[in-house]
mmJSON file of the N, C-alpha and C atoms, coordinates in Angstrom:
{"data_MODEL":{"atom_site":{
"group_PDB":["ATOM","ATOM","ATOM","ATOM","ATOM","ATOM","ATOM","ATOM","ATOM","ATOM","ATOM","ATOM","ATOM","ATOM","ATOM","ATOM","ATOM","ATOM","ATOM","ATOM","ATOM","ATOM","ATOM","ATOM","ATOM","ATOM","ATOM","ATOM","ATOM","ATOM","ATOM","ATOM","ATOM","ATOM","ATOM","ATOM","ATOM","ATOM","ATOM","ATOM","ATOM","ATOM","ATOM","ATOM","ATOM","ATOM","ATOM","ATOM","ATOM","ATOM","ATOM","ATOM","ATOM","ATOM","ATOM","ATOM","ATOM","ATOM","ATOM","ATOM","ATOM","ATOM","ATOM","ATOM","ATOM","ATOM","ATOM","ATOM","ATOM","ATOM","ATOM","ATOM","ATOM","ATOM","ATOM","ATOM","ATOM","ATOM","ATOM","ATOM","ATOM","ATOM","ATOM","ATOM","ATOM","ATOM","ATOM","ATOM","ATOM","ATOM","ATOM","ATOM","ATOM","ATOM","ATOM","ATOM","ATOM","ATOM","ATOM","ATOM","ATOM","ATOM","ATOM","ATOM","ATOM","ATOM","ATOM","ATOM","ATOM","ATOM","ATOM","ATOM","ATOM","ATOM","ATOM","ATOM","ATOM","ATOM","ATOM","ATOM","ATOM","ATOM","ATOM","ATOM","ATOM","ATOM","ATOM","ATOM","ATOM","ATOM","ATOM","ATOM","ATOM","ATOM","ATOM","ATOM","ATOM","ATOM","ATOM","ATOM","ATOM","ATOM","ATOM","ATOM","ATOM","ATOM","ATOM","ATOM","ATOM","ATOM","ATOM","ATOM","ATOM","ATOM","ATOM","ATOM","ATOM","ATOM","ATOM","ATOM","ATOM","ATOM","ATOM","ATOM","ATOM","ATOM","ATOM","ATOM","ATOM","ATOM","ATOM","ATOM","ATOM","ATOM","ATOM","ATOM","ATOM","ATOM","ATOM","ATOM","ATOM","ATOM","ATOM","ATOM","ATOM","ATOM","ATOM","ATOM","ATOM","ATOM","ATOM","ATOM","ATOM","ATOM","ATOM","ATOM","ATOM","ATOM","ATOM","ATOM","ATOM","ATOM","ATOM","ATOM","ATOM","ATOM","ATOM","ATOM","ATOM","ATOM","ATOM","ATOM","ATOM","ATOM","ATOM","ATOM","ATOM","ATOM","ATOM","ATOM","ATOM","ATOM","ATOM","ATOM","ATOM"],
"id":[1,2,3,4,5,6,7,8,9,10,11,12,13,14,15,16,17,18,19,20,21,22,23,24,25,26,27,28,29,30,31,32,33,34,35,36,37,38,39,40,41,42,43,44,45,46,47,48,49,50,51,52,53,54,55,56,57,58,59,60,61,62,63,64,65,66,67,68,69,70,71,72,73,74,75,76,77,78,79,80,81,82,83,84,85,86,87,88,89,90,91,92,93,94,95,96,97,98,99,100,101,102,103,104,105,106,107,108,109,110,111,112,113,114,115,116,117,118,119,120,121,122,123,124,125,126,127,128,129,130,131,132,133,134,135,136,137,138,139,140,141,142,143,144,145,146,147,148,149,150,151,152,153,154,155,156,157,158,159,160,161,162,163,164,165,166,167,168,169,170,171,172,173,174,175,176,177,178,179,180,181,182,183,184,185,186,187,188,189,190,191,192,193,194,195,196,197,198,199,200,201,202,203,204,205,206,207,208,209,210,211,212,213,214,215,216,217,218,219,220,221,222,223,224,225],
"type_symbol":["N","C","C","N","C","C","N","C","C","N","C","C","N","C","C","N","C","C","N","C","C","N","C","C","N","C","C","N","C","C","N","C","C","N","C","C","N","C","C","N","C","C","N","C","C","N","C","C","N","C","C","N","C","C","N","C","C","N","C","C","N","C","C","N","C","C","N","C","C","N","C","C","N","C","C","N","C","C","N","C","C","N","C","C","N","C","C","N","C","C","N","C","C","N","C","C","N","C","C","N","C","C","N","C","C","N","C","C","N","C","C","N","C","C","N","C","C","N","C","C","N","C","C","N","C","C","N","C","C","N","C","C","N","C","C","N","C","C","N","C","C","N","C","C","N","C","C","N","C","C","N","C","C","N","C","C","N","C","C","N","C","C","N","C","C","N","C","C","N","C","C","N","C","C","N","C","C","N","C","C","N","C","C","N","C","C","N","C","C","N","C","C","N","C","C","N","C","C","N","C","C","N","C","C","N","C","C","N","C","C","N","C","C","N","C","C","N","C","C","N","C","C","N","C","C"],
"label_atom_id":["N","CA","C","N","CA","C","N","CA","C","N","CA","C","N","CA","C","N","CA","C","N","CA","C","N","CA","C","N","CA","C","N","CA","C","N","CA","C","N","CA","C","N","CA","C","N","CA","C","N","CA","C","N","CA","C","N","CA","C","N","CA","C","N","CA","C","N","CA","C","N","CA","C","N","CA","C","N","CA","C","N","CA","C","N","CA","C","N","CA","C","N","CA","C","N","CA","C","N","CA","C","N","CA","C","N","CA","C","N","CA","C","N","CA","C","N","CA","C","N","CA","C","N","CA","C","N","CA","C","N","CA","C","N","CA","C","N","CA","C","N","CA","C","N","CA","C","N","CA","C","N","CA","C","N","CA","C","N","CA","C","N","CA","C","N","CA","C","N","CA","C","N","CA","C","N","CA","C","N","CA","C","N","CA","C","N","CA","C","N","CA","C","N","CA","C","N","CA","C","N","CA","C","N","CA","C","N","CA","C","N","CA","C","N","CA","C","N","CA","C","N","CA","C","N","CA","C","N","CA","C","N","CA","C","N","CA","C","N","CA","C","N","CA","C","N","CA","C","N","CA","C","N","CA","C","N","CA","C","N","CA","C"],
"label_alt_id":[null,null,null,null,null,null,null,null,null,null,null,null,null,null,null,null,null,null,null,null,null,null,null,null,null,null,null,null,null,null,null,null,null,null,null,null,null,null,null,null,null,null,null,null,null,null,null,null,null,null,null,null,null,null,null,null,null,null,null,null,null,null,null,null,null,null,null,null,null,null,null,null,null,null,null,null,null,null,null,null,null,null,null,null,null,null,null,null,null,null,null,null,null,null,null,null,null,null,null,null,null,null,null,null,null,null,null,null,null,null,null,null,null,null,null,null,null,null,null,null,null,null,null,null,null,null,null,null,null,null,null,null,null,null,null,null,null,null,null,null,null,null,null,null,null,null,null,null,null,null,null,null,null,null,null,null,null,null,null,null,null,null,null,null,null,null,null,null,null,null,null,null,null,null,null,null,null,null,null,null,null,null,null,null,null,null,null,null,null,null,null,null,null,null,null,null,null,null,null,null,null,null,null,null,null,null,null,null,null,null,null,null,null,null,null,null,null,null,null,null,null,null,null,null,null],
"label_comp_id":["UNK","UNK","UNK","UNK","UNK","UNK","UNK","UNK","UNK","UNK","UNK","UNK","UNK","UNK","UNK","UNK","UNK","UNK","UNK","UNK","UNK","UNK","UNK","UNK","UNK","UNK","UNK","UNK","UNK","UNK","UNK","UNK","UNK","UNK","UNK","UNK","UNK","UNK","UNK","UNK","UNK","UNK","UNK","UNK","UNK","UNK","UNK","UNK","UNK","UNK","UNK","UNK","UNK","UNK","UNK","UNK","UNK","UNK","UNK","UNK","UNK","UNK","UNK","UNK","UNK","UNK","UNK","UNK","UNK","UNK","UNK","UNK","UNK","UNK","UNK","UNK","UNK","UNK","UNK","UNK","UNK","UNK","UNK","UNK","UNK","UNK","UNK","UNK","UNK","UNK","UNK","UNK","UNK","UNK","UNK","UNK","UNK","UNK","UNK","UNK","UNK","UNK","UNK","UNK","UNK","UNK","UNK","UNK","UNK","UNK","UNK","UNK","UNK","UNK","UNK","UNK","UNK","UNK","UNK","UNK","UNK","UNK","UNK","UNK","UNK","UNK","UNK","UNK","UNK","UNK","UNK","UNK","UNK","UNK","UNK","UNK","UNK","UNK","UNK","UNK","UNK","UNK","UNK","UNK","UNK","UNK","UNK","UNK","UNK","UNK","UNK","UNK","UNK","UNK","UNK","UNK","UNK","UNK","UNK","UNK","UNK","UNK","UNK","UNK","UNK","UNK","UNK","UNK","UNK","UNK","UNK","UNK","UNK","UNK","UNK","UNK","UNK","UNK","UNK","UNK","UNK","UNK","UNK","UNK","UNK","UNK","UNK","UNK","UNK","UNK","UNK","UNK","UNK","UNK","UNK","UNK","UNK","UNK","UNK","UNK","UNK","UNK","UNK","UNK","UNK","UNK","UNK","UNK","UNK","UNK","UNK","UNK","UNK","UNK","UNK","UNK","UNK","UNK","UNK","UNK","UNK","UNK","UNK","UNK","UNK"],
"label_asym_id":["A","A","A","A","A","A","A","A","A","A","A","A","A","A","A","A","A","A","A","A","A","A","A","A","A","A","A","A","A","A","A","A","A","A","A","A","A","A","A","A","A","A","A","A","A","A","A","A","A","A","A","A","A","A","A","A","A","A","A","A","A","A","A","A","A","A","A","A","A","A","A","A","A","A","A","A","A","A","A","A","A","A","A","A","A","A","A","A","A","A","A","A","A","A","A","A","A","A","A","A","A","A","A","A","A","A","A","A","A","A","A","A","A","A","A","A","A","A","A","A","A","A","A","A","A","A","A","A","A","A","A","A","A","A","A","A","A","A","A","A","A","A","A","A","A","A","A","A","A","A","A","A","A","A","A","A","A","A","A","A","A","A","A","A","A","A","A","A","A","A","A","A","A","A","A","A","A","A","A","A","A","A","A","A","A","A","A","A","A","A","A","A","A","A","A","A","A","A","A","A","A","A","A","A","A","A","A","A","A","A","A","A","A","A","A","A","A","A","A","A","A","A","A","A","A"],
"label_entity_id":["1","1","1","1","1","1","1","1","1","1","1","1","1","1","1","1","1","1","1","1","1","1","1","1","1","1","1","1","1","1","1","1","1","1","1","1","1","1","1","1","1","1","1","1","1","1","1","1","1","1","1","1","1","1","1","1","1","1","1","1","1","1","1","1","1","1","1","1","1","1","1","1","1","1","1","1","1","1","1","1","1","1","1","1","1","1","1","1","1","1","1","1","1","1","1","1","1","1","1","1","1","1","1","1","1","1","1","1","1","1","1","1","1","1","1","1","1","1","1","1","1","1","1","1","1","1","1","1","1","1","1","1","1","1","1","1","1","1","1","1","1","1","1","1","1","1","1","1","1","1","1","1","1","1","1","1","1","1","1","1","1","1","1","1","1","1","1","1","1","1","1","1","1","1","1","1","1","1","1","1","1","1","1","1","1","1","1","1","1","1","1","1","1","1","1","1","1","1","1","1","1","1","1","1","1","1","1","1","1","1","1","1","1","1","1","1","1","1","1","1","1","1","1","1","1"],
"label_seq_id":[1,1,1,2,2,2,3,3,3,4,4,4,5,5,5,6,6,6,7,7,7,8,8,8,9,9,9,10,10,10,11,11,11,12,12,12,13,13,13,14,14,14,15,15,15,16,16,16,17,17,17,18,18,18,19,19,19,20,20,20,21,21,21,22,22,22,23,23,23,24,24,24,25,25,25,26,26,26,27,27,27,28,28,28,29,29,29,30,30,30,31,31,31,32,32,32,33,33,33,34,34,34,35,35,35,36,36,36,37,37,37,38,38,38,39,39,39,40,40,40,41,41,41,42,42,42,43,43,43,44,44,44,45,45,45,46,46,46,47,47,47,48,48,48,49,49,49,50,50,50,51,51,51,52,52,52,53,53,53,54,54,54,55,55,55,56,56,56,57,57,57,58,58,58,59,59,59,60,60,60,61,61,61,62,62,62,63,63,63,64,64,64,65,65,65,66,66,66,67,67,67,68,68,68,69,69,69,70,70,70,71,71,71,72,72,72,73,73,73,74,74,74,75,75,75],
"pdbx_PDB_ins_code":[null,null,null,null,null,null,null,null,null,null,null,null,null,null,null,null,null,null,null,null,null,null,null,null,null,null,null,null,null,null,null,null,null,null,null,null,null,null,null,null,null,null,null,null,null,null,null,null,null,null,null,null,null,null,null,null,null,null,null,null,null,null,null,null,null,null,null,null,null,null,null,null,null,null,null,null,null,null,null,null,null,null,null,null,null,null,null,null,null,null,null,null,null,null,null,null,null,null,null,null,null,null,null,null,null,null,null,null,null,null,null,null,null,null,null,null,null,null,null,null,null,null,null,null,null,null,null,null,null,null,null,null,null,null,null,null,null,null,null,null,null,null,null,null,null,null,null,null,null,null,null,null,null,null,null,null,null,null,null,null,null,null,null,null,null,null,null,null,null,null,null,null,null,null,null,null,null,null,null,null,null,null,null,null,null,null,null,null,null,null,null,null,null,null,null,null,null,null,null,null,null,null,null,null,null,null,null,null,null,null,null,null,null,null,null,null,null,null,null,null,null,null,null,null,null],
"Cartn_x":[3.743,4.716,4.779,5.925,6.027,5.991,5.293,4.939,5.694,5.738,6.701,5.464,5.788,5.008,6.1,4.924,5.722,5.003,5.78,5.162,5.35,4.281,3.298,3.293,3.466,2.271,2.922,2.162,2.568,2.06,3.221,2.818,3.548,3.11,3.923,3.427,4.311,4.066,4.567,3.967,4.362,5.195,6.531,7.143,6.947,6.613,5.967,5.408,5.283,4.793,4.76,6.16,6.715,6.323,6.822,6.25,6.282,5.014,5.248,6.348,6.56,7.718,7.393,8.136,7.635,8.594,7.665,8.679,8.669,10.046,10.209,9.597,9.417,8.454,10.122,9.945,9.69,9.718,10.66,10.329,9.799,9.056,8.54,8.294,9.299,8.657,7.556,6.229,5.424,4.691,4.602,4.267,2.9,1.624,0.393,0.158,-0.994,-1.085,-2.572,-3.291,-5.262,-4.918,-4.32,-4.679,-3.656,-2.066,-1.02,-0.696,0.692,0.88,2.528,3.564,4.815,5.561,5.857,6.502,8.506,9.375,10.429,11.212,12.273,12.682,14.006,14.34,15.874,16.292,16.261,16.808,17.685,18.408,19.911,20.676,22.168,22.575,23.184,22.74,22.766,22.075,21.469,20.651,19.077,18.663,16.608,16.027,14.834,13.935,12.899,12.566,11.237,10.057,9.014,7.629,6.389,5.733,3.998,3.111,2.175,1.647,-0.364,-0.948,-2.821,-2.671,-3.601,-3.951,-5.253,-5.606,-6.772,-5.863,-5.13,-4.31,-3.795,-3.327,-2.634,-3.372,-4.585,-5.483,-5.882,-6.259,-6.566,-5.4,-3.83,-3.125,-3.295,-3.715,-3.999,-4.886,-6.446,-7.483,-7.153,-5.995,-5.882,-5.131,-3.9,-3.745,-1.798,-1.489,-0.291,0.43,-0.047,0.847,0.023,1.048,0.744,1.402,0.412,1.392,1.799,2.818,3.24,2.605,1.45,0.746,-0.479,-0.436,-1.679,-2.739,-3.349,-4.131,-4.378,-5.774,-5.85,-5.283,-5.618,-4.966,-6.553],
"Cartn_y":[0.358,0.584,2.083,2.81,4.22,4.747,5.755,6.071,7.396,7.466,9.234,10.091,11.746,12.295,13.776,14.687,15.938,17.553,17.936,19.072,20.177,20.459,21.475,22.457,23.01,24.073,24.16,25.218,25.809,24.794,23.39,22.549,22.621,22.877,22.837,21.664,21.992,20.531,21.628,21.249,21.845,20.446,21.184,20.353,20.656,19.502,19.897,20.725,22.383,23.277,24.47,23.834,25.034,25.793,26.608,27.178,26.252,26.611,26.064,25.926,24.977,24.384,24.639,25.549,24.604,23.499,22.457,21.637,22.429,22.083,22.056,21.687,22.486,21.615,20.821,19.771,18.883,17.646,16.7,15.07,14.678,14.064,13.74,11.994,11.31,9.716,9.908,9.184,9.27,7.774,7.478,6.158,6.623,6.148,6.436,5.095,5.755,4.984,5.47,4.754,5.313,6.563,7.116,8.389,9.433,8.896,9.788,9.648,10.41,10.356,10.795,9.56,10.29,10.99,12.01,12.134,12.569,12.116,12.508,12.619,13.823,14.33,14.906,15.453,15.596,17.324,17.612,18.984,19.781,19.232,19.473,18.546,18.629,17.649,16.829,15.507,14.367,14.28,15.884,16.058,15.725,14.738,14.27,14.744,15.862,15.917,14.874,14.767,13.719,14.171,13.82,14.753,13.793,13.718,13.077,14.371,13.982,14.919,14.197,14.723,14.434,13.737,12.36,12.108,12.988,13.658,14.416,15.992,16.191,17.392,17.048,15.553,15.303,15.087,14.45,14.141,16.02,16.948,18.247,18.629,18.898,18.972,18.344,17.082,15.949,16.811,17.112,17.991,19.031,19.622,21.11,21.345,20.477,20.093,20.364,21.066,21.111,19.518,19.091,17.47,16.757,15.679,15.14,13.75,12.774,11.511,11.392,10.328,10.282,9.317,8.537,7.527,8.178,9.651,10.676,10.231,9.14,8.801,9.7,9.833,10.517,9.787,10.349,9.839,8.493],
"Cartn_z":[0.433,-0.62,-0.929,-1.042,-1.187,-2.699,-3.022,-3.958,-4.392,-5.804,-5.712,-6.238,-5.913,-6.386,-6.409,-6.4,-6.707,-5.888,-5.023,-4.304,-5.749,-6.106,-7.052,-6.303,-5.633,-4.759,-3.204,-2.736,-1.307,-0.255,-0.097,0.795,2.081,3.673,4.688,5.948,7.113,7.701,9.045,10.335,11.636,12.494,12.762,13.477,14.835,15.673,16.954,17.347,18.415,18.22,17.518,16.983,15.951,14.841,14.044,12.914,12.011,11.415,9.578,9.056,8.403,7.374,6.232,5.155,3.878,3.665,2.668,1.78,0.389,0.22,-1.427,-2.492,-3.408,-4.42,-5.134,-6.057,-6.39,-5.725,-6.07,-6.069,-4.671,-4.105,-2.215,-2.726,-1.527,-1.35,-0.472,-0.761,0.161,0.183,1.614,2.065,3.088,2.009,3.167,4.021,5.39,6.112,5.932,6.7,6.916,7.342,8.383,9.388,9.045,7.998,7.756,6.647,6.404,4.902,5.62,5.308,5.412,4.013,4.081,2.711,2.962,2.557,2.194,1.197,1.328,0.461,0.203,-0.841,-0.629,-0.114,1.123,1.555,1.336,0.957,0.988,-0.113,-0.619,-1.09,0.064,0.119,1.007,2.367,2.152,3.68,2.802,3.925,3.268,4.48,4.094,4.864,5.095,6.227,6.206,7.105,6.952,8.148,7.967,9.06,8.751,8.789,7.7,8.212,8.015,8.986,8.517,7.212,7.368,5.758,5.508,6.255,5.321,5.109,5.376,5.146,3.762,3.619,2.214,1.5,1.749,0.84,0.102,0.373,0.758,-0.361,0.007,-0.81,-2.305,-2.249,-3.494,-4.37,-3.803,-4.555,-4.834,-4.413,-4.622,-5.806,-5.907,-6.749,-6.665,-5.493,-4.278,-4.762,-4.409,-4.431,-5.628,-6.258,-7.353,-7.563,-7.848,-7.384,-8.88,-8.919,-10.228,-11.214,-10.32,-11.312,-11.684,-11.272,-11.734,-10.649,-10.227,-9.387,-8.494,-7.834,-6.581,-5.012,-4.072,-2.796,-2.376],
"occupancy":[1.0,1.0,1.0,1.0,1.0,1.0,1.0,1.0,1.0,1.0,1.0,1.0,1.0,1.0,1.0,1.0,1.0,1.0,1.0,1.0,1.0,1.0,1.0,1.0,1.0,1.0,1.0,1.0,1.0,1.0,1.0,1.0,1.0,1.0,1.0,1.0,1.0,1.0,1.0,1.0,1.0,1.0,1.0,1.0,1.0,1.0,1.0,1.0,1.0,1.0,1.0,1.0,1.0,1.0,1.0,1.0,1.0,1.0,1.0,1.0,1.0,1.0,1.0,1.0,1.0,1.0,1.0,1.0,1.0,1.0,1.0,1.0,1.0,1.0,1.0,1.0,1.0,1.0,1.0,1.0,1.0,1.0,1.0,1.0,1.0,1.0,1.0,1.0,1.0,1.0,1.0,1.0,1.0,1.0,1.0,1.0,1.0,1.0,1.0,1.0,1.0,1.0,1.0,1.0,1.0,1.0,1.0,1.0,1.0,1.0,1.0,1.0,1.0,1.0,1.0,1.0,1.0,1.0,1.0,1.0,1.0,1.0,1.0,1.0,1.0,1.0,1.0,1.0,1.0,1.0,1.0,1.0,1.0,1.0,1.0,1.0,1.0,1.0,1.0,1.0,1.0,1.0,1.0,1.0,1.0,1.0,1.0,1.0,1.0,1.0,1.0,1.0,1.0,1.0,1.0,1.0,1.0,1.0,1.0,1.0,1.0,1.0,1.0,1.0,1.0,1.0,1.0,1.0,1.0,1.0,1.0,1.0,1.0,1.0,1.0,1.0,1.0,1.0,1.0,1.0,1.0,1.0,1.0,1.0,1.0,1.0,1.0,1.0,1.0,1.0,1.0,1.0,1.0,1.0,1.0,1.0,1.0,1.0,1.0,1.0,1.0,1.0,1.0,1.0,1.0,1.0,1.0,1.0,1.0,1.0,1.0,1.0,1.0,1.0,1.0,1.0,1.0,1.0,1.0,1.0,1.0,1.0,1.0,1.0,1.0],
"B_iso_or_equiv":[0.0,0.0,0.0,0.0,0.0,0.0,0.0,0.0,0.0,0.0,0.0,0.0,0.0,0.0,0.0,0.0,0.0,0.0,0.0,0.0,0.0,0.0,0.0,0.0,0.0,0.0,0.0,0.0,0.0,0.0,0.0,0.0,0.0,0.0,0.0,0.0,0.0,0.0,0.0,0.0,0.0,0.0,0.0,0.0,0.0,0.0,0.0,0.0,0.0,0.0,0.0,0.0,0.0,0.0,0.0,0.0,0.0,0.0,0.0,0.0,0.0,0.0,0.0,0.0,0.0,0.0,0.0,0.0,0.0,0.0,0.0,0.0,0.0,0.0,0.0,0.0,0.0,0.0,0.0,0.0,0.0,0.0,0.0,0.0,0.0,0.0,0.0,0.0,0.0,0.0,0.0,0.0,0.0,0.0,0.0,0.0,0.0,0.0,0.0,0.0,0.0,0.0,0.0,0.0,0.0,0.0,0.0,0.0,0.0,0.0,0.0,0.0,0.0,0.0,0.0,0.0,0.0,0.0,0.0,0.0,0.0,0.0,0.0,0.0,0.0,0.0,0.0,0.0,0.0,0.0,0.0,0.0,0.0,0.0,0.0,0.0,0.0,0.0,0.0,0.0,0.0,0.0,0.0,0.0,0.0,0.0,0.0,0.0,0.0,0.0,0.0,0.0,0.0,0.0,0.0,0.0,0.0,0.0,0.0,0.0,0.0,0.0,0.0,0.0,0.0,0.0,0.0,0.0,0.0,0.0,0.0,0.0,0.0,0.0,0.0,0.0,0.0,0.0,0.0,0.0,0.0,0.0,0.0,0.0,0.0,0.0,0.0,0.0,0.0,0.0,0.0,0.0,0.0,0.0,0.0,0.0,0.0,0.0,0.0,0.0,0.0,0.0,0.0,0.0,0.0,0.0,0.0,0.0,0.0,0.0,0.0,0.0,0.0,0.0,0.0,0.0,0.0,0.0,0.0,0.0,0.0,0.0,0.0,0.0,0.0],
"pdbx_formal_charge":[null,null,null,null,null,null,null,null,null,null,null,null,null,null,null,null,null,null,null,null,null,null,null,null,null,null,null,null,null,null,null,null,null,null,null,null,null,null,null,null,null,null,null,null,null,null,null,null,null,null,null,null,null,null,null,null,null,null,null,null,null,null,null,null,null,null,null,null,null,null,null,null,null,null,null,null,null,null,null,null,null,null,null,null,null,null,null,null,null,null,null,null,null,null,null,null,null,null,null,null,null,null,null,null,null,null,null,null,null,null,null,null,null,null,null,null,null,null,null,null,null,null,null,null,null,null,null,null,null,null,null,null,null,null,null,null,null,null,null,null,null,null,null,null,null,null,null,null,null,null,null,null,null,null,null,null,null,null,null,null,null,null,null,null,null,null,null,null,null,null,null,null,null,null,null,null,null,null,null,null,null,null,null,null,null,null,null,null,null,null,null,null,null,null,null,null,null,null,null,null,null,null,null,null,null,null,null,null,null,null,null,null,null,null,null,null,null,null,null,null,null,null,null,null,null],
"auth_seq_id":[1,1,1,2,2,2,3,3,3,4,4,4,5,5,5,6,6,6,7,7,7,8,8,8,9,9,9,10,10,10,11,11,11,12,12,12,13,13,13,14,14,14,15,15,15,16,16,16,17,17,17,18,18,18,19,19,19,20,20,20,21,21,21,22,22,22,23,23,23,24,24,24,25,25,25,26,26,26,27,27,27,28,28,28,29,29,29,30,30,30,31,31,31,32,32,32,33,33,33,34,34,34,35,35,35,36,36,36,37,37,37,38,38,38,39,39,39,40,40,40,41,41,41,42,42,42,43,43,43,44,44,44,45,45,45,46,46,46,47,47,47,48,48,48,49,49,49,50,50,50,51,51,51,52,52,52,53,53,53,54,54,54,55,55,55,56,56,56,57,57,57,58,58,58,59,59,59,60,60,60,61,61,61,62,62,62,63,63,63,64,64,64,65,65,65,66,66,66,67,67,67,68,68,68,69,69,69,70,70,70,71,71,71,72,72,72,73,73,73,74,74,74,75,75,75],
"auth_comp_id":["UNK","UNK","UNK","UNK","UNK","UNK","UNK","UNK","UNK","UNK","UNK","UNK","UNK","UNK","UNK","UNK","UNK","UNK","UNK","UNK","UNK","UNK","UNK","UNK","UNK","UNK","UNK","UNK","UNK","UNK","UNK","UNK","UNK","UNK","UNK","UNK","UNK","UNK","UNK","UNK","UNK","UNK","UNK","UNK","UNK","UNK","UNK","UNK","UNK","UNK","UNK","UNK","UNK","UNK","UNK","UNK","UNK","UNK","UNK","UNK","UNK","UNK","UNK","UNK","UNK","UNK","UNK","UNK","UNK","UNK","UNK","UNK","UNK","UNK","UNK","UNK","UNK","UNK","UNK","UNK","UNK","UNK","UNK","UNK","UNK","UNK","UNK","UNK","UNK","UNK","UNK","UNK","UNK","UNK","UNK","UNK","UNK","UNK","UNK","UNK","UNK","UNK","UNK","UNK","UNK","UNK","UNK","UNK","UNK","UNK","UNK","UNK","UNK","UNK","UNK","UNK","UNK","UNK","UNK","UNK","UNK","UNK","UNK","UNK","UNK","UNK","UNK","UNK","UNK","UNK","UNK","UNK","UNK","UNK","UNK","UNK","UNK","UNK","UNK","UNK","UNK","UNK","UNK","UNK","UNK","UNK","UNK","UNK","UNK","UNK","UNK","UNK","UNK","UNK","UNK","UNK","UNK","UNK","UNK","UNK","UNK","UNK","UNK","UNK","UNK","UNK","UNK","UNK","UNK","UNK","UNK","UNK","UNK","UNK","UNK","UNK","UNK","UNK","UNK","UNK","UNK","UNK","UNK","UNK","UNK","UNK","UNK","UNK","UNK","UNK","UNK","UNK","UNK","UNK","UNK","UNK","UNK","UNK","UNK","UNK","UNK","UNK","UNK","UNK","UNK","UNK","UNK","UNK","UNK","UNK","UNK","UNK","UNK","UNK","UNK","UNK","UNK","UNK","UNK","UNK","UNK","UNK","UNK","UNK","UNK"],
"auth_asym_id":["A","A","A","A","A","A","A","A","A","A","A","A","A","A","A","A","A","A","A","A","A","A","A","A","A","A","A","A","A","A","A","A","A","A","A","A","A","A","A","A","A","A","A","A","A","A","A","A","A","A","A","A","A","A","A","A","A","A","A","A","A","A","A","A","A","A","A","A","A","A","A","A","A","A","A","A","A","A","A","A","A","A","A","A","A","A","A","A","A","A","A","A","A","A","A","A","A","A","A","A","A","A","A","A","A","A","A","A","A","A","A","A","A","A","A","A","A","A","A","A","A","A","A","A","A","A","A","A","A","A","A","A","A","A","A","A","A","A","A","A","A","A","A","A","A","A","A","A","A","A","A","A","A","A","A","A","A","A","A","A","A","A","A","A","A","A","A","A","A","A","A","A","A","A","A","A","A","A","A","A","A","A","A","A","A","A","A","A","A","A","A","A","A","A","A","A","A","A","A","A","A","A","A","A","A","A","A","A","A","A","A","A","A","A","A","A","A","A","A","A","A","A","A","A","A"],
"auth_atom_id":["N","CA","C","N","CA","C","N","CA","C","N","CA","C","N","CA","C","N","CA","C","N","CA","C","N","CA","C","N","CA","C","N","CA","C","N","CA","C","N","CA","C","N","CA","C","N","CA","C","N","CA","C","N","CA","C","N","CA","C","N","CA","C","N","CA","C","N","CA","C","N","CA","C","N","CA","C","N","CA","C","N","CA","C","N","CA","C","N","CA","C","N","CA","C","N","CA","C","N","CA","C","N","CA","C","N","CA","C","N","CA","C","N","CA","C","N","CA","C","N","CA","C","N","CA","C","N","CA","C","N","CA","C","N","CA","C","N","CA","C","N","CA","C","N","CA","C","N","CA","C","N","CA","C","N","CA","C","N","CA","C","N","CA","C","N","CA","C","N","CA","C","N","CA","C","N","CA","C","N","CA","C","N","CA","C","N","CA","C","N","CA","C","N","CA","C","N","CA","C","N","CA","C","N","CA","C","N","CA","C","N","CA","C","N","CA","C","N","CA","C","N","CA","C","N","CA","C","N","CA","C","N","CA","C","N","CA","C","N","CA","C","N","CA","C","N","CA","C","N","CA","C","N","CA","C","N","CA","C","N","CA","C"],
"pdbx_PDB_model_num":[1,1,1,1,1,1,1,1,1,1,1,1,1,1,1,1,1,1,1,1,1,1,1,1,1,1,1,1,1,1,1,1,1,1,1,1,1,1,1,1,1,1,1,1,1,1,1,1,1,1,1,1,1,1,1,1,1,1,1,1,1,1,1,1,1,1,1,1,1,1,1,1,1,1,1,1,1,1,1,1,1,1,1,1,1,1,1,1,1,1,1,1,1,1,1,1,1,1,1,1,1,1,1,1,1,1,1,1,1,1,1,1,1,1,1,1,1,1,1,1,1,1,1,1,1,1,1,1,1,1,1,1,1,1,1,1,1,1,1,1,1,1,1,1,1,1,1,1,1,1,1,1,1,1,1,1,1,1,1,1,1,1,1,1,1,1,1,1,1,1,1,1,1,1,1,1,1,1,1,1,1,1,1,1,1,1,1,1,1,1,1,1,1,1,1,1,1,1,1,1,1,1,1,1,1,1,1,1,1,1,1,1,1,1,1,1,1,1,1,1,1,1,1,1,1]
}}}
């Protein structure tokens, strides 16, 4: 079940070999799995970014304090 939260902080994601991405801070849907964390978001008006990235990368973001779910809970 996907959860909302909120990019706080300097969060990025590498698309294939490419450079760093940032995302945008605010609103991110994010749907974890054990090993990932998808989060998407709104890029554009009507354009949504979307990316996986490490669940220990998100978890990492979570402690840092970068990402923030909206039920306050940790990851």
């Amino acid at each position: 079940m996907p959860q909302i939260a909120t990019i706080a902080g300097h969060v990025t994601y590498t698309p294939g070999d490419g450079a760093p991405m940032v995302i945008p801070r605010g609103p991110v849907e994010v749907e974890l799995a054990p090993d990932s964390a998808v989060l998407s978001w709104e890029a554009a008006d009507r354009v949504v970014g979307s990316t996986a990235i490490p669940r220990t990368q998100f978890d990492e973001y979570v402690a840092d304090g970068k990402i923030t779910l909206k039920d306050g809970s940790g990851a």
